[in-house]
C-alpha positions in Angstrom: 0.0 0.0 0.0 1.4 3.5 -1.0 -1.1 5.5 0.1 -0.7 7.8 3.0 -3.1 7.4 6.7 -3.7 10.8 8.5 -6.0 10.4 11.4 -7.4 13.3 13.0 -6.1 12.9 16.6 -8.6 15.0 18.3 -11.9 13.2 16.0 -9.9 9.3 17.2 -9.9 10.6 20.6 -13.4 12.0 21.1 -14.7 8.3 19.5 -12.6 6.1 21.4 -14.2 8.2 24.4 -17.6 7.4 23.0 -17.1 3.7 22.6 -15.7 3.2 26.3 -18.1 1.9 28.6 -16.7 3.6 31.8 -18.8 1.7 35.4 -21.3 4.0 37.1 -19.3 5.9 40.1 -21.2 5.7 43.1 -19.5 8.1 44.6 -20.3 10.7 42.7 -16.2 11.7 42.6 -16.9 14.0 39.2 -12.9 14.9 39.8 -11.9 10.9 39.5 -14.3 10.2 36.6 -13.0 13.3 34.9 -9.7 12.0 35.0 -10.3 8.7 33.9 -12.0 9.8 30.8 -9.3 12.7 29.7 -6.8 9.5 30.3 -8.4 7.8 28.2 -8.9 10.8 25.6 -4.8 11.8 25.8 -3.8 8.2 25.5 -5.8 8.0 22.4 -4.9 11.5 21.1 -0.9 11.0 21.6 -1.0 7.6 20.3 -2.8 8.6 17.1 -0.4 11.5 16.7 2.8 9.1 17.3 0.9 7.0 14.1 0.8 10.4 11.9 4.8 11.2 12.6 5.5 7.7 12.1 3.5 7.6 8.9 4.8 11.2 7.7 8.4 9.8 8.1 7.9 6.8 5.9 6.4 9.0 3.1 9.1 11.8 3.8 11.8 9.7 2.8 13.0 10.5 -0.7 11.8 7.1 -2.5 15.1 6.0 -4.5 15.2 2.7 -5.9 16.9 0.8 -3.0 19.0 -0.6 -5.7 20.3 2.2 -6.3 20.9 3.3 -2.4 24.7 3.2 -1.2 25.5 0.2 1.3 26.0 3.1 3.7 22.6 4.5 3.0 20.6 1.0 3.5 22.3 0.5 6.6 21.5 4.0 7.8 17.6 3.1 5.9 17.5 0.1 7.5 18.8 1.5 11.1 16.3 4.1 10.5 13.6 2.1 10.4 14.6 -0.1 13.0 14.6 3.1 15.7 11.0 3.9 14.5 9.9 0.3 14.8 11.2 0.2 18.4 9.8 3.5 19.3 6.5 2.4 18.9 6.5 -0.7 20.5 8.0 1.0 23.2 5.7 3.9 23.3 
């Protein structure tokens, strides 16, 4: 696939709120369910923005031929990728 994803962080976010079924709090703690809910909306909005860089990166690159790439270029390529691969398992 060539084409290029963008997600609209803040639109993923506000749906993956909408689709979590959060329990009834019978304390009626507003400032705890508050913060449940805007964890759940940043974790969703900063893992949908880590997507987009990754994806921008990947189209970014200039697409030579990898034929046509240096040994020294593929390894850096190849290291490259590598890094971002790591990062977002890590993330």
């Amino acid at each position: 696939m060539s084409d290029k994803i963008q997600i609209d962080p803040k639109e993923f976010a506000y749906h993956f709120i909408d689709t979590l079924n959060f329990p009834e709090d019978k304390t009626n703690n507003l400032e705890q369910s508050a913060k449940k809910r805007l964890a759940a909306y940043l974790s969703a909005y900063y893992l949908i923005d880590s997507f987009n860089k990754l994806e921008s990166s990947n189209f970014n690159d200039d697409h030579r031929d990898i034929h046509s790439l240096s040994y020294s270029d593929f390894l850096e390529k190849v290291t490259h990728m590598n890094y971002l691969n790591d990062k977002m398992r890590n993330d």
